[in-house]
DRENZAVO-117079 format. One record per residue (C-alpha): residue in one letter; z, x, y. Coordinates in steps of 0.2 Angstrom, whole numbers, padded with zeros to 4 digits, always signed. Example, Ala and Ser with C-alpha at 12.3 -4.5 7.8 and 13.67 -1.06 7.14 Angstrom:
A+0039+0062-0022;S+0036+0068-0005;
***
This chain:
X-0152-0881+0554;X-0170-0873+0551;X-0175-0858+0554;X-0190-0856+0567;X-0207-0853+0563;X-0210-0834+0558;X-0225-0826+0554;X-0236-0828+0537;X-0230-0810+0532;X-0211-0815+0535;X-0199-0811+0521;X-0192-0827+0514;X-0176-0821+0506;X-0165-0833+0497;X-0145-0831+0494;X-0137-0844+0485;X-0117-0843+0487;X-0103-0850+0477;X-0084-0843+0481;X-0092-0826+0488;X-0081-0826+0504;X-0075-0806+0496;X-0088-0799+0500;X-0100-0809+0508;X-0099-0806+0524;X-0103-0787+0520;X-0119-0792+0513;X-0125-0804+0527;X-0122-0789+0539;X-0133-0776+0527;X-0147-0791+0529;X-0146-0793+0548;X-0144-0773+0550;X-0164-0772+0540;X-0175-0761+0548;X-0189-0773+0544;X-0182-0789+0555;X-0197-0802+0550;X-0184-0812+0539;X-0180-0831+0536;X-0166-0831+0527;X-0161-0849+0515;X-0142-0848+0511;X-0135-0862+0502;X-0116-0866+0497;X-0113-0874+0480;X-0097-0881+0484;X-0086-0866+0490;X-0069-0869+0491;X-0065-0853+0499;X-0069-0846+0516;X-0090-0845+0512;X-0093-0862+0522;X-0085-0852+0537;X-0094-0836+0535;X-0110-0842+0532;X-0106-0854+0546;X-0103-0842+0559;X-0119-0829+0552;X-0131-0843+0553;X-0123-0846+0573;X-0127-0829+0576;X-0144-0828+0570;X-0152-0847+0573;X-0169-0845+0571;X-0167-0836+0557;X-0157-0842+0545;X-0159-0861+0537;X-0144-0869+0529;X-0144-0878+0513;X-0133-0886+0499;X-0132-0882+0483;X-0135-0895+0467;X-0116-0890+0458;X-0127-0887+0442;X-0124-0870+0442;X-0133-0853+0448;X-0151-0855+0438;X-0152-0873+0445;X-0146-0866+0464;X-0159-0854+0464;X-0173-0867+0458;X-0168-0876+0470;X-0170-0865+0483;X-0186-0858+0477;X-0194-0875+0480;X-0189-0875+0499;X-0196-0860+0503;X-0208-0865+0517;X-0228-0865+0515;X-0236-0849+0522;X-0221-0838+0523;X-0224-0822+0514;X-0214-0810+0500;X-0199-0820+0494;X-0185-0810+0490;X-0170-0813+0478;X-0153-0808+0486;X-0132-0809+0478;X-0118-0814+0486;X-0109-0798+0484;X-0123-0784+0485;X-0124-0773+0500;X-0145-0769+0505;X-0149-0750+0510;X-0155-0752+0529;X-0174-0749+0524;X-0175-0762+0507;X-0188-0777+0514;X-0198-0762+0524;X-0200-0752+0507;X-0203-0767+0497;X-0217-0775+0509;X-0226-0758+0509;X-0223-0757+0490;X-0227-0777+0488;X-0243-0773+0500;X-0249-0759+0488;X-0247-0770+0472;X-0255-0784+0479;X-0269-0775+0484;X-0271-0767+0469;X-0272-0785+0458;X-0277-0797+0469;X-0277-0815+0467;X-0261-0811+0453;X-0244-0816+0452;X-0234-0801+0458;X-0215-0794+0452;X-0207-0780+0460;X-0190-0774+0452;X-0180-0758+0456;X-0166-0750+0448;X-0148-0753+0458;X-0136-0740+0463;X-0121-0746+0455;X-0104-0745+0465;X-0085-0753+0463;X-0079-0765+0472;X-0074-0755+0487;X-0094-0747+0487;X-0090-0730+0479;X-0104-0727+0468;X-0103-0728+0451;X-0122-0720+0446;X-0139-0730+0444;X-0142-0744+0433;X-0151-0741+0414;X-0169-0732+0417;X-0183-0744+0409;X-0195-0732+0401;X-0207-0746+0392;X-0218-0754+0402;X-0215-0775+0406;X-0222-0786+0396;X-0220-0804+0389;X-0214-0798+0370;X-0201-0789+0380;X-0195-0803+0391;X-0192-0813+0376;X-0178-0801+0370;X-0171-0796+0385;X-0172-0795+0406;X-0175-0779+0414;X-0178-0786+0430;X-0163-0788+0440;X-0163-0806+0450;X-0153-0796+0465;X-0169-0781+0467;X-0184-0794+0465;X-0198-0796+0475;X-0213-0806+0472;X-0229-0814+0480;X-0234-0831+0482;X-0244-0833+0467;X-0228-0832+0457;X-0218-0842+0468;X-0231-0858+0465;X-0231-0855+0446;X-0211-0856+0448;X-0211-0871+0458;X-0222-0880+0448;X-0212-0875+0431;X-0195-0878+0439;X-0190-0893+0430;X-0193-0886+0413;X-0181-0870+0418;X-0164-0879+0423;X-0154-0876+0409;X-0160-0858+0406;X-0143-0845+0406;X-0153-0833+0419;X-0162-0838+0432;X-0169-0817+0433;X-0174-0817+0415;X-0184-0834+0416;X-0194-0828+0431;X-0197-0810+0422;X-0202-0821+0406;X-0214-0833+0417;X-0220-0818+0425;X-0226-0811+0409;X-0230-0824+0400;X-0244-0829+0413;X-0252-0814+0415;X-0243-0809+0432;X-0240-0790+0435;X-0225-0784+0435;X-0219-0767+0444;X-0201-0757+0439;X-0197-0745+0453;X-0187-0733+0451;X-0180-0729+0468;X-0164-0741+0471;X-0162-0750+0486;X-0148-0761+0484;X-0127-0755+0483;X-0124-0767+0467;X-0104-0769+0466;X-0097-0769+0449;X-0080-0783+0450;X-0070-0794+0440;X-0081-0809+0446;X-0097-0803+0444;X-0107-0817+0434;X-0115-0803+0425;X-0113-0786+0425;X-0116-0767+0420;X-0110-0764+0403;X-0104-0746+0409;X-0096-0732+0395;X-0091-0734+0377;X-0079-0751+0382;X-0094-0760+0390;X-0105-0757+0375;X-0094-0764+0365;X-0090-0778+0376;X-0108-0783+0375;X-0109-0780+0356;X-0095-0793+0356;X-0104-0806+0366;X-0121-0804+0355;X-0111-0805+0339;X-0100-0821+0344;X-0119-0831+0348;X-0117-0832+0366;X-0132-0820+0365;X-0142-0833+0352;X-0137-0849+0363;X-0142-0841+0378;X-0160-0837+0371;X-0161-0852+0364;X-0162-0861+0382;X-0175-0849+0387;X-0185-0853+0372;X-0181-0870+0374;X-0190-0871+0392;X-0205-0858+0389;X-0209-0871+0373;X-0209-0884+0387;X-0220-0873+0397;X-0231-0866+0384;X-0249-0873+0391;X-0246-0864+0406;X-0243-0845+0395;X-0257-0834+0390;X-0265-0835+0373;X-0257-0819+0370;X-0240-0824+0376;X-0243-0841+0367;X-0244-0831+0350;X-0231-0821+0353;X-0219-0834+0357;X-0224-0844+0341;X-0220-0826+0330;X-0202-0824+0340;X-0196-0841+0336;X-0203-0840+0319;X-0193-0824+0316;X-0176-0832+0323;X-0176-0844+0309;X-0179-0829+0295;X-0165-0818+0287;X-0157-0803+0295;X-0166-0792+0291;X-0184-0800+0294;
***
């Protein structure tokens, strides 16, 4: 199924699913209830063996010509949303990264195209990243308070140590989407596919926008592929995953793939990639 033609300035917004049917259907529903209606929506299942086939089935009957249907690799979430990202038809305008289990404020794609508008203009010809903070709620949508502030500015040196941009709040122009496309080989075995388009976005020279105003409900659950580290147990949790090496392994396949990438980074980000790497292999303390 294929969405119909929209216009040039039509949100392309892609949802990869895998065993979401929970809460799915909430989320489809806060997509279809946007104030802003010039969406195309790319769902793809991974394989569900739950009631997603049927419910994204039943959405995309509902709203034909604007929703196209795909499936997904079964190579996990980063290779899903590659995937994705390389279908997204030539001409649409902002894509936009969306979860299975979220619930989008009414006025999220008409606060992000005036924002995305504004940041365009103001550095044109540029890859383009908008993230926000999330309102953080439990599983039944009670809120739980916002996700962490992010006082220091974006930047590559950043990215390398860790992701500030959450996947299910970004935003971003073509001019990032091409560079994507174009490095998506290099990036399927990356452990986020959020931290390697906030690392890409960097290390190119792109600009990258953190706003503070939440407009997505991000539900904290037992499934959630990653979540909130929230009070003293979810520090230490955390703490505990970085200690064991999941942390260093993880890196490490980002690392691996910016290293496959590098001709495309800045001379900066070039440099700053070599001193990282360098320092990994040092002592503790260095």
């Amino acid at each position: 199924m294929c969405a119909a033609e929209l216009s040039k300035n039509s949100f392309t917004i892609i949802l990869p699913v895998y065993n979401g049917a929970t809460h799915l259907g909430q989320q489809l529903e806060s997509i279809a209830a946007q104030s802003d209606s010039d969406w195309q929506l790319l769902l793809s299942d991974d394989g569900s063996s739950d009631d997603s086939p049927k419910i994204i089935k039943d959405f995309a009957a509902r709203h034909p010509d604007q929703v196209s249907l795909h499936s997904g690799p079964n190579s996990g979430l980063t290779a899903h949303v590659l995937e994705l990202l390389n279908v997204v038809p030539e001409g649409s305008g902002p894509i936009a990264l969306c979860d299975q289990d979220d619930i989008w404020l009414e006025d999220r794609l008409a606060s992000d195209r005036a924002l995305m508008a504004n940041l365009c203009s103001a550095h044109p010809q540029k890859p383009v990243l908008l993230c926000r903070r999330s309102q953080l709620c439990d599983e039944t949508g009670v809120p739980l308070g916002l996700s962490a502030p992010r006082p220091r500015p974006p930047s590559f040196g950043n990215a390398l140590v860790q992701n500030i941009a959450s996947g299910n709040t970004m935003v971003f122009n073509r001019d990032l989407l091409m560079s994507l496309q174009n490095m998506s080989d290099a990036a399927r075995d990356c452990a986020y596919h959020d931290w390697w388009i906030y690392q890409i976005a960097a290390g190119i020279g792109g600009h990258i926008h953190h706003d503070t105003e939440p407009k997505i409900l991000y539900r904290q659950h037992g499934s959630n592929l990653v979540g909130v580290p929230r009070g003293l147990r979810g520090i230490l949790a955390r703490a505990a995953r970085l200690l064991s090496g999941v942390g260093s392994a993880e890196s490490a396949t980002h690392l691996a793939a910016l290293e496959r990438v590098r001709a495309h980074l800045t001379p900066a980000a070039q440099r700053q990639l070599t001193a990282f790497q360098s320092a990994r292999k040092g002592s503790l303390f260095k």
